[in-house]
C-alpha positions in Angstrom: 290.7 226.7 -16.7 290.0 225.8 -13.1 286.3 225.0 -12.2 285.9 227.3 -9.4 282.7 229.7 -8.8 281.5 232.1 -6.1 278.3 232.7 -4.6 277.0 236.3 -4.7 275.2 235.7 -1.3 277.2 234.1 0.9 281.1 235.0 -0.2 282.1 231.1 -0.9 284.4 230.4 -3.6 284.1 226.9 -4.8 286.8 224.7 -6.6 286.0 220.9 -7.8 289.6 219.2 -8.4 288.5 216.1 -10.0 285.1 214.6 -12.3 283.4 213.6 -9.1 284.2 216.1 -6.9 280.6 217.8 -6.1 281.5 221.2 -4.0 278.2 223.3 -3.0 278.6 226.8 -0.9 277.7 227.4 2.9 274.3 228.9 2.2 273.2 225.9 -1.2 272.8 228.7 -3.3 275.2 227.4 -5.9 277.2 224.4 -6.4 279.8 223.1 -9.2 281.3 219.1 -10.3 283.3 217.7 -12.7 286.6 219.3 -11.9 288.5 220.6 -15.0 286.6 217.7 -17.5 283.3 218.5 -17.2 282.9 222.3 -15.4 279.5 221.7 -14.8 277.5 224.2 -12.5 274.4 224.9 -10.9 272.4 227.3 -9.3 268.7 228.4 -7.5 269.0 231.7 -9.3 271.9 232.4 -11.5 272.0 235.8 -10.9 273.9 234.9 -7.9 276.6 232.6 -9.5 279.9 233.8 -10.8 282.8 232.1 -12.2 286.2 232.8 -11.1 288.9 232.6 -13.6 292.9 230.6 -13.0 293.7 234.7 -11.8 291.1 234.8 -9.4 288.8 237.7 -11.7 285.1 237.5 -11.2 283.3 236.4 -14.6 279.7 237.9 -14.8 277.8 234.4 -17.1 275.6 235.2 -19.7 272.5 233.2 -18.7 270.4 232.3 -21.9 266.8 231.1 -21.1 264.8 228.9 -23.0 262.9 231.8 -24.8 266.0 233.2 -25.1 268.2 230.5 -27.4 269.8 231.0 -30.8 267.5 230.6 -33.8 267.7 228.0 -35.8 269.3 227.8 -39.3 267.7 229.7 -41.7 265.9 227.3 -44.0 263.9 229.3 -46.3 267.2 229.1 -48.5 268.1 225.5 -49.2 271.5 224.9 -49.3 273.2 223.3 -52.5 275.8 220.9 -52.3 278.9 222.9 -51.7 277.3 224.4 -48.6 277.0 221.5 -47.2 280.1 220.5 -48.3 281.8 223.0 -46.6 279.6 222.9 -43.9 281.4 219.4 -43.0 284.7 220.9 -44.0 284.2 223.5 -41.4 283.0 220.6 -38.9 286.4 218.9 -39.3 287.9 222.6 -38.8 286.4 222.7 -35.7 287.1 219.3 -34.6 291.0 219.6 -35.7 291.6 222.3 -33.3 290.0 221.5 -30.2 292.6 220.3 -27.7 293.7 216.6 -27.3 291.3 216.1 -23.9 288.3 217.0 -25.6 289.2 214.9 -28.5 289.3 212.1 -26.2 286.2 212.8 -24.8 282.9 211.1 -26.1 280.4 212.8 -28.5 276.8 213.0 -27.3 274.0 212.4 -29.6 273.3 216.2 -30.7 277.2 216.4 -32.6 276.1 212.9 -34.2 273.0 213.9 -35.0 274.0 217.1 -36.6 276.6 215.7 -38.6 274.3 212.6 -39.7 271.8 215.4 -40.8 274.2 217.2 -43.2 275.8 213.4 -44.6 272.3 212.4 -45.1 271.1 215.6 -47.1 274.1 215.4 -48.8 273.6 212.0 -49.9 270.2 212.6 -50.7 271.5 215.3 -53.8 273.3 212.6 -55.1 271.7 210.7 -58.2 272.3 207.0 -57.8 274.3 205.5 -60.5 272.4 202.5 -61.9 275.8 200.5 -62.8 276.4 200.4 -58.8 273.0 199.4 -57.8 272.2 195.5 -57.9 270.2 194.0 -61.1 267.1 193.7 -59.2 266.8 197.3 -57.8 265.2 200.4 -59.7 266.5 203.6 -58.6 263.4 205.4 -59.1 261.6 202.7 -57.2 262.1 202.5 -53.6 263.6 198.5 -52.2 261.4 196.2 -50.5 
């Protein structure tokens, strides 16, 4: 998909070709960057801002305020170790399939942290076995 918009107020449609190519419409209402690698956007009121698809149809965003954002996961019901097992199998899913320019792409800290989060809880179920732990170290007894 093309990074192109159109401004509600004054008629400009916008097209950014490359990742630092920063276009902005005649009246500054709304502007757009990053060509096809980032699609980043911006507007003063978003109601004004539409996207405009490879075959030139208007898209209508879905703007999600602050107040407005998912909820978090539920966790009054912990999850047991083959949730978060498939949890990260279902990570991997997800990563698989994305296309080979977004795989080349760098993470940013919330995909690490996310996936550090369900490592470490899973990690945390596990009992350490005292035959892999050094002589001097007490499983039950936290290391200097």
């Amino acid at each position: 998909m093309r990074n192109r918009a159109k401004c509600k107020l004054c008629g400009d449609i916008l097209e950014s070709f490359h990742e630092h190519d920063y276009v902005c419409c005649k009246c500054g209402e709304i502007s757009i960057c990053g060509g096809n690698v980032k699609l980043e956007c911006s507007a003063k009121d978003w109601t004004n801002f539409l996207r405009v698809d490879d075959q030139n149809h208007v898209i209508v965003p879905k703007v999600v305020q602050k107040d407005e954002e998912k909820p978090a996961m539920d966790v009054e019901k912990p999850l047991g170790y083959f949730d978060k097992l498939d949890m990260l199998k279902s990570m991997v899913g997800h990563f698989e399939n994305l296309p080979k320019h977004v795989m080349d792409a760098p993470i940013n800290h919330y995909d690490f942290y996310s996936f550090a989060l369900v490592v470490i809880s899973l990690l945390e179920q596990l009992d350490p076995q005292p035959s892999l732990l050094p002589l001097s170290q007490d499983p039950k007894k936290p290391s200097d």
